[in-house]
C-alpha positions as CSV (number, residue, x, y, z in Angstrom):
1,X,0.0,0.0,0.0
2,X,2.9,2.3,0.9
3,X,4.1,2.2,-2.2
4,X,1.3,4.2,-3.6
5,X,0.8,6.6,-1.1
6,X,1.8,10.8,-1.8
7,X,3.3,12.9,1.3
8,X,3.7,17.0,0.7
9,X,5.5,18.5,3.4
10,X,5.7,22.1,3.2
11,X,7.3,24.8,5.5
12,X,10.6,24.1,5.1
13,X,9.9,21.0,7.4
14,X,13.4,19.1,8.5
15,X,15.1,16.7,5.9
16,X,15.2,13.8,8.1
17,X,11.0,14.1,7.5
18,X,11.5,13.6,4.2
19,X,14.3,10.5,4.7
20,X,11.9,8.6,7.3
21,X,9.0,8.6,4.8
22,X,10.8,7.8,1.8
23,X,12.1,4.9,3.8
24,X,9.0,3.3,3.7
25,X,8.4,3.5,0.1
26,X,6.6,6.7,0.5
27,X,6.9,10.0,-2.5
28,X,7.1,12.8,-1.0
29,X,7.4,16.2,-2.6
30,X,8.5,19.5,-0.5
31,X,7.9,23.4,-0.6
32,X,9.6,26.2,1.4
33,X,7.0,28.6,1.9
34,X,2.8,27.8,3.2
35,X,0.6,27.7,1.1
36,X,-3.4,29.7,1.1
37,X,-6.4,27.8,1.0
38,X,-6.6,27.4,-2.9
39,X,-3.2,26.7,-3.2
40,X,-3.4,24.1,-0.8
41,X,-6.5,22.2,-2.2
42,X,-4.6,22.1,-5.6
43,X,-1.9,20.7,-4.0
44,X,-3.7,18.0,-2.4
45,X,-5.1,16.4,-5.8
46,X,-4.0,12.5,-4.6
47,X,-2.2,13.4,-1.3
48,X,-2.7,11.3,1.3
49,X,-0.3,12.8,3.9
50,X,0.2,16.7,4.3
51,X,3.2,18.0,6.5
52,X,2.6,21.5,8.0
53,X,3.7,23.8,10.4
54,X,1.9,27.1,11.8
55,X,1.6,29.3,8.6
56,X,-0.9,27.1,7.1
57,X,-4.0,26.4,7.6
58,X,-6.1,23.1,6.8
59,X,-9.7,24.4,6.8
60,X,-13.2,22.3,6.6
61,X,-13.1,24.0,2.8
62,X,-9.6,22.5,2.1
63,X,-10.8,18.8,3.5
64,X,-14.3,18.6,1.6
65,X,-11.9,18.6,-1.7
66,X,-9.5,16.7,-0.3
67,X,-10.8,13.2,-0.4
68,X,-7.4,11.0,-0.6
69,X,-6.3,12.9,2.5
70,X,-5.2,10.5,5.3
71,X,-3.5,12.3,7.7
72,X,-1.9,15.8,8.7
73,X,1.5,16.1,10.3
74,X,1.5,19.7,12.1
75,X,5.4,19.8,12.5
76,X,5.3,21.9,15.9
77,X,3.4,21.9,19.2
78,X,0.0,23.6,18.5
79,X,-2.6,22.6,15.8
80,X,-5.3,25.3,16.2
81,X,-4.5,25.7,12.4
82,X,-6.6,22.3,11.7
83,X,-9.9,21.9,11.7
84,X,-9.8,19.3,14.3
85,X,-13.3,18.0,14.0
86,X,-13.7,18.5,10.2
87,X,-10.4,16.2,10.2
88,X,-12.3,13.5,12.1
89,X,-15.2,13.7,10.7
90,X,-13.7,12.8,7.5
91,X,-11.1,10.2,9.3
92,X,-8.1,12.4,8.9
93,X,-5.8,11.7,11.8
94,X,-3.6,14.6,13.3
95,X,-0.9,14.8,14.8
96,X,1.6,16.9,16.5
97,X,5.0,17.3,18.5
98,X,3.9,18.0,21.6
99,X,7.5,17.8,23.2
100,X,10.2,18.2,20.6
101,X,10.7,21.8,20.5
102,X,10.0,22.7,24.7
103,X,13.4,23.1,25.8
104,X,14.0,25.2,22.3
105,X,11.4,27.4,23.6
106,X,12.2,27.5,27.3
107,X,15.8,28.4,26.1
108,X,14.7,31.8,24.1
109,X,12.4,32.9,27.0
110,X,15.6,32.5,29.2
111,X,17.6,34.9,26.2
112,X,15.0,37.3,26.1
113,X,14.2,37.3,29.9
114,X,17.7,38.5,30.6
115,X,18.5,40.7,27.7
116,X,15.2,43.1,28.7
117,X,15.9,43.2,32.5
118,X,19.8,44.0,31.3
119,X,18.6,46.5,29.1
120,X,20.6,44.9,26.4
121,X,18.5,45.7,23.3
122,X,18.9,49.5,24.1
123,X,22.7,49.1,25.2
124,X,23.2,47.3,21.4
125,X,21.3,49.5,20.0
126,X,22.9,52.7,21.0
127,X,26.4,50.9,20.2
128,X,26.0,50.4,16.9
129,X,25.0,54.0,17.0
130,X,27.9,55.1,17.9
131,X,27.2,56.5,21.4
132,X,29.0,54.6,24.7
133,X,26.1,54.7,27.0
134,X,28.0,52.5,30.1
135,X,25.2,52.9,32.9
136,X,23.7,50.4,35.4
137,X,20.5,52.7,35.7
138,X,17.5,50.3,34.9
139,X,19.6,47.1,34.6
140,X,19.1,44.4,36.8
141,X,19.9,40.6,38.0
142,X,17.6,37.5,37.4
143,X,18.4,36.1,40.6
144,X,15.5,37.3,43.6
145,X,13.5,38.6,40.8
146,X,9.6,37.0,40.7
147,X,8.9,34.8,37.5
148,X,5.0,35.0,36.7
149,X,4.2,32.3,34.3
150,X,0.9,31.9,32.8
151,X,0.1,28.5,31.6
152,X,1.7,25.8,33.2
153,X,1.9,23.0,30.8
154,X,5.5,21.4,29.1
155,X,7.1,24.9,28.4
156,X,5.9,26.5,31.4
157,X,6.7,24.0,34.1
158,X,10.6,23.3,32.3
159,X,10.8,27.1,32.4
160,X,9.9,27.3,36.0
161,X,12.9,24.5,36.9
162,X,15.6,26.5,34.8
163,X,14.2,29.9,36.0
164,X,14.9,28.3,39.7
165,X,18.2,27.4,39.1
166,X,18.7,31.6,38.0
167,X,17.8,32.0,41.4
168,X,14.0,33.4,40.2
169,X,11.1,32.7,42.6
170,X,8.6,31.3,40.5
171,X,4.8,31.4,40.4
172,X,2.5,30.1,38.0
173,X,-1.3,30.8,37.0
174,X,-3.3,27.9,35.0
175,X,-6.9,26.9,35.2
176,X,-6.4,23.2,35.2
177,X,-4.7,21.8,38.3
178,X,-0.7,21.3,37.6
179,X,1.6,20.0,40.2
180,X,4.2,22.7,41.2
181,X,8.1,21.8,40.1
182,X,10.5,22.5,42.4
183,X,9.5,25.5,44.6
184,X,6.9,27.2,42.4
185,X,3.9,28.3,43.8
186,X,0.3,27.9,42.6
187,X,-1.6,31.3,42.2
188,X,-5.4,31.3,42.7
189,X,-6.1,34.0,40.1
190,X,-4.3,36.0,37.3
191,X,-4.1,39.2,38.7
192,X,-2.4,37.8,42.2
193,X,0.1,36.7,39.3
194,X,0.0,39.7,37.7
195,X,0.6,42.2,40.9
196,X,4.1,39.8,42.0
197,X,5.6,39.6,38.8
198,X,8.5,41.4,37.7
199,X,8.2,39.1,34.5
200,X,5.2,37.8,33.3
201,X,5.3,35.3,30.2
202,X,2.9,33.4,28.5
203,X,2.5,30.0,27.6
204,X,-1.1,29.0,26.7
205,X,-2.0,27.1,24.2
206,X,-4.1,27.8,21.1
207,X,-7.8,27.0,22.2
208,X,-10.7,29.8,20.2
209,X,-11.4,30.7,24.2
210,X,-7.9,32.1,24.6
211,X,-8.5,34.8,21.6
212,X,-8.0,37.8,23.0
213,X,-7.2,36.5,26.6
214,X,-4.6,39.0,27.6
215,X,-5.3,42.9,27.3
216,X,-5.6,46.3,28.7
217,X,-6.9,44.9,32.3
218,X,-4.7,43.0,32.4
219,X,-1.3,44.9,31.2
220,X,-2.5,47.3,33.7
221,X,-3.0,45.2,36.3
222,X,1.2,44.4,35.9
223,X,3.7,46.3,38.1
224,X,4.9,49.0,37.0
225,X,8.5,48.3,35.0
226,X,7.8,44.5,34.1
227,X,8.8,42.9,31.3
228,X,5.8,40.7,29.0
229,X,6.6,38.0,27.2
230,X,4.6,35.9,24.6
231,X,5.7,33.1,22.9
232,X,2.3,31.2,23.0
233,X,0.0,32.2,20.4
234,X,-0.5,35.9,19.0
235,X,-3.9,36.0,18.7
236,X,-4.4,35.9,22.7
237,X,-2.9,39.1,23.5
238,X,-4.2,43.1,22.8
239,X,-0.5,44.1,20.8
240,X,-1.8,47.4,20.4
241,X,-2.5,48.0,24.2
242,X,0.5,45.9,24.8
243,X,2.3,49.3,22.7
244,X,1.0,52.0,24.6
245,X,2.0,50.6,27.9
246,X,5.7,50.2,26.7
247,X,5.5,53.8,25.2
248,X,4.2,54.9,28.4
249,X,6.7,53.4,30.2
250,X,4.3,51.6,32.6
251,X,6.2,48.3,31.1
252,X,10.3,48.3,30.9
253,X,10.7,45.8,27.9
254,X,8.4,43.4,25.5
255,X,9.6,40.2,23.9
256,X,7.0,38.5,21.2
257,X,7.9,35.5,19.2
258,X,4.2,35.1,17.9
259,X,1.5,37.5,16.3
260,X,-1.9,37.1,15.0
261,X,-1.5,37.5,11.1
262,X,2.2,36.5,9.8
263,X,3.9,36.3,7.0
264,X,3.5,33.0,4.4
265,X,6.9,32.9,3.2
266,X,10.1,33.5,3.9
267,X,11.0,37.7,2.7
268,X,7.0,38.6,2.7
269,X,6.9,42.1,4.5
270,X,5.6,42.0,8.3
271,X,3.5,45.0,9.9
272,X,3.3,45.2,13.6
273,X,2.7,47.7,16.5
274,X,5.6,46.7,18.0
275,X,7.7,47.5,15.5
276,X,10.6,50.3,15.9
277,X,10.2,50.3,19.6
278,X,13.6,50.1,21.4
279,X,12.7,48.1,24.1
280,X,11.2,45.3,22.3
281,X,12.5,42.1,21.1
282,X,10.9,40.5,17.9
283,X,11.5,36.6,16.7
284,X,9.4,35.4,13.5
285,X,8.2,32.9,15.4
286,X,11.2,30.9,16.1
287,X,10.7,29.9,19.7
288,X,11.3,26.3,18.1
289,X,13.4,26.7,15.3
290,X,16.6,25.1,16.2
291,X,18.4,22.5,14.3
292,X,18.2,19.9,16.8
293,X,14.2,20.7,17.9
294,X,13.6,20.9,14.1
295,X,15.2,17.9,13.6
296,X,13.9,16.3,17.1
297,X,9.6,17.4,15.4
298,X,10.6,16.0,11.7
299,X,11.4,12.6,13.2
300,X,8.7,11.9,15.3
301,X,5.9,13.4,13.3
302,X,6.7,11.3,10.3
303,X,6.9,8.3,12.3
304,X,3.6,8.7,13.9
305,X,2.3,9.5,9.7
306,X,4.4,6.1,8.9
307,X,2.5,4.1,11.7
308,X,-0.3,5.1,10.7
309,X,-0.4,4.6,7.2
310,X,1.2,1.1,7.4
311,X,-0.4,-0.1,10.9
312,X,-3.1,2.2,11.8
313,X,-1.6,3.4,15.1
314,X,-3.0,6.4,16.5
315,X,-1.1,6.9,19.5
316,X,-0.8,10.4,20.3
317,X,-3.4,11.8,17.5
318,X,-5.1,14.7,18.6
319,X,-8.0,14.4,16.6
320,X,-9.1,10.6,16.9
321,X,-9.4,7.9,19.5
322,X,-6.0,6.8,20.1
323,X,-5.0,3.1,20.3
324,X,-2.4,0.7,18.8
325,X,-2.1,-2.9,17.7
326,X,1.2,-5.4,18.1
327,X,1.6,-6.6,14.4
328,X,1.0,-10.5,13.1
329,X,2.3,-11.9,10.4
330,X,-0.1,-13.9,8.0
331,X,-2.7,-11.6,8.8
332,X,-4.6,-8.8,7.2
333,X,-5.5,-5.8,9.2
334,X,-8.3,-3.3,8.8
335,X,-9.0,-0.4,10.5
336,X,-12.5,0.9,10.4
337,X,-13.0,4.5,11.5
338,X,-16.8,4.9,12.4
339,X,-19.5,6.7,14.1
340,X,-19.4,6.0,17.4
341,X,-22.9,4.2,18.3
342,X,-23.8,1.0,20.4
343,X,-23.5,-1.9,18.3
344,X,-20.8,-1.1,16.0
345,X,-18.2,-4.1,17.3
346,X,-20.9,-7.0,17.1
347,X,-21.8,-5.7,13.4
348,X,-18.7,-5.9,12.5
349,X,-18.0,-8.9,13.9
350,X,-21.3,-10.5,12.8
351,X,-20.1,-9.4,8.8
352,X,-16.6,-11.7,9.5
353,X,-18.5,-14.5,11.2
354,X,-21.2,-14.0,8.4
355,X,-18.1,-14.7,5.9
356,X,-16.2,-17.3,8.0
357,X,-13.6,-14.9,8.5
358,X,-11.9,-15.9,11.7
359,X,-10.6,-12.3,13.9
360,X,-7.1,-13.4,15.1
361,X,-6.9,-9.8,16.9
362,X,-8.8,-6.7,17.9
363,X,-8.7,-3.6,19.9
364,X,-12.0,-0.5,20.0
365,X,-11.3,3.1,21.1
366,X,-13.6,5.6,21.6
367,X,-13.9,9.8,21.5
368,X,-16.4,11.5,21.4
369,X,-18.4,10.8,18.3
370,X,-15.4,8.8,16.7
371,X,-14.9,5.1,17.0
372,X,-11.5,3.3,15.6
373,X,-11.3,-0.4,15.5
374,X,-8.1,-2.4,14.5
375,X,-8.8,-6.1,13.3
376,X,-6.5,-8.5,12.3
377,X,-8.1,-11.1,10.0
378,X,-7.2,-14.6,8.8
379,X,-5.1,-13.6,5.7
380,X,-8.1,-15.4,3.3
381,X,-11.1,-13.6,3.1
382,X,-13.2,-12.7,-0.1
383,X,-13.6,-8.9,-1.1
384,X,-17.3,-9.2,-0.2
385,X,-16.4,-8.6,3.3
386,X,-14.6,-5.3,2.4
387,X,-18.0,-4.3,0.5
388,X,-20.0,-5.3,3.7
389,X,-17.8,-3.3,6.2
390,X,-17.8,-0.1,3.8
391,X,-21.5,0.1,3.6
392,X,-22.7,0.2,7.0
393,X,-23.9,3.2,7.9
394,X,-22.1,4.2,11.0
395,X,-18.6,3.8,8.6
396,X,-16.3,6.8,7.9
397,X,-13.3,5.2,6.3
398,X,-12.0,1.5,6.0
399,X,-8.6,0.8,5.1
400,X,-6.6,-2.6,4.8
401,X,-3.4,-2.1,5.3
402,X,-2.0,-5.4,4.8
């Protein structure tokens, strides 16, 4: 089967991507840049694997004309630029890195953490200027300073642990309940967060409810000469507000890896509020562009497209029920994605008895309105039994994959 299937990875997504499918008998074709939504639904025509990373986005539109689609690779933490549910619906499996890239990230909010509360941006700034501005006025140390972070998940809590070993005192804000690392403390609201911090940074992930999550009330509610950070998502925080407090001095220093409309390709121009401020850091959304994150992501997102395609392993899909079958030899597997209502299992075990078809192995998950079911059959079995399993009702996509 493998040796039909199509993989385009776009994004300047990590060679060793590209090795690990083609390993498996796979053709896959690359492109630097992202691509818009009619671009991307030309591109498609007999894809069945698509490679992404943030700039582009895989809409309902763009998987109602992609019907070979079997699964998207978003090469990088989030994937609020899939249409999770449409993908399911159709039986396109997602997945992600969640963990590749974290210490990537951790280690930029570190950079950027110091080189505000030094001043450094100003100090390099004014060098290459020509002027020797040698003052301590405004510069300070890490070490007894207060770390607010704001979403405590795999950034936030690593970032807490190396922030501790600066000597930082570290507390931490999320709404779901996190065990604190180390000696982080818990905060029971935002704004406690927000009056303690002399950093506050932000590390939330990519859910609709976070649009807009972090603006004037809350920039005010920071002490006066903190530093913000975002290298979550840009369209959770009020840049424009986020301007006027850093003009106004309220706020000592801005560092913002992430924005809400960005550039498709590499030398398209980029328009911000932020921009030409001297106290501001900007990163094109880089917090996890190094070589060894990048090549960390492209390894274990193509495996998990590889397993799928050839086993129909969904561990660690983010989109449908998750499960996993040990391989047999002499067998044939198929994996039935399916509405998930009572009954399914014993139909589709009463169309294999029906056809003396003996099931040598078998596992069901479930979520939400999605059920996934791995068989492994006796390797003789007439095509009737295919035709059988495809027309019941509750069926979104069979495969056999051996």
């Amino acid at each position: 089967m493998t040796e039909r299937l199509k993989a385009l990875l776009l994004e300047n997504i990590h060679r060793d991507a590209v090795s690990s499918l083609e390993s498996s008998g796979i053709e896959v074709s690359t492109r630097p840049g992202a691509l818009d939504e009619e671009q991307l639904t030309a591109a498609l025509e007999g894809v069945q694997l698509l490679g992404i990373r943030s700039g582009t986005r895989v809409t309902e539109a763009v998987l109602s004309r992609a019907p070979a689609l079997l699964a998207v690779g978003a090469f990088c933490i989030g994937t609020n630029q899939v249409d999770l549910a449409a993908a399911a619906e159709r039986g396109v499996a997602v997945f992600n890195a969640p963990f590749s890239n974290t210490r990537s990230v951790v280690e930029l909010a570190i950079a950027e953490m110091i080189s505000l509360t030094r001043r450094l941006t100003e100090r390099n700034e004014a060098l290459h200027g020509g002027v020797w501005d040698k003052s301590s006025k405004g510069a300070h140390e890490m070490r007894g300073r207060t770390l607010g972070i704001v979403g405590y998940g795999n950034i936030g809590s690593q970032l807490s642990v190396l922030a501790e070993a600066l000597g930082m005192r570290v507390v931490f804000y999320d709404t779901a309940d996190k065990l604190a690392l180390g000696n982080a403390r818990r905060t029971e609201s935002l704004e406690e967060l927000l009056e303690v911090a002399h950093v506050v940074t932000l590390h939330v992930d990519g859910r609709i409810g976070n649009a807009g999550f972090f603006g004037e009330r809350q920039f005010a509610a920071m002490r006066p000469k903190a530093v913000f950070l975002n290298l979550s998502r840009g369209f959770v925080v009020d840049y424009a507000t986020l301007a006027t407090h850093l003009k106004s001095g309220h706020l000592a220093g801005a560092a913002v890896d992430v924005f809400p409309v960005e550039p498709m390709a590499q030398g398209d121009p980029f328009e911000s509020e932020l921009r030409g401020l001297p106290n501001v850091i900007l990163t094109p959304h880089v917090g996890g562009s190094t070589e060894e994150a990048q090549q960390d992501i492209g390894g274990f997102v193509s495996g998990k497209l590889r397993d799928y395609v050839t086993t129909g392993a969904t561990a660690l899909s983010v989109n449908l029920p998750q499960t996993t079958l040990d391989e047999r030899s002499g067998t044939h597997r198929l994996a039935h994605l399916h509405t998930n209502t009572p009954g399914v299992l014993a139909t589709v075990n009463g169309v294999l008895a029906e056809h003396g078809v003996n099931v040598e192995a078998q596992v069901l998950a479930t979520r939400g309105q999605q059920g996934y079911l791995l068989t492994d059959v006796a390797s003789d079995y007439a095509p009737d039994v295919v035709h059988a399993l495809q027309a019941m009702t509750q069926t979104t996509r069979l495969r056999v994959l051996s």
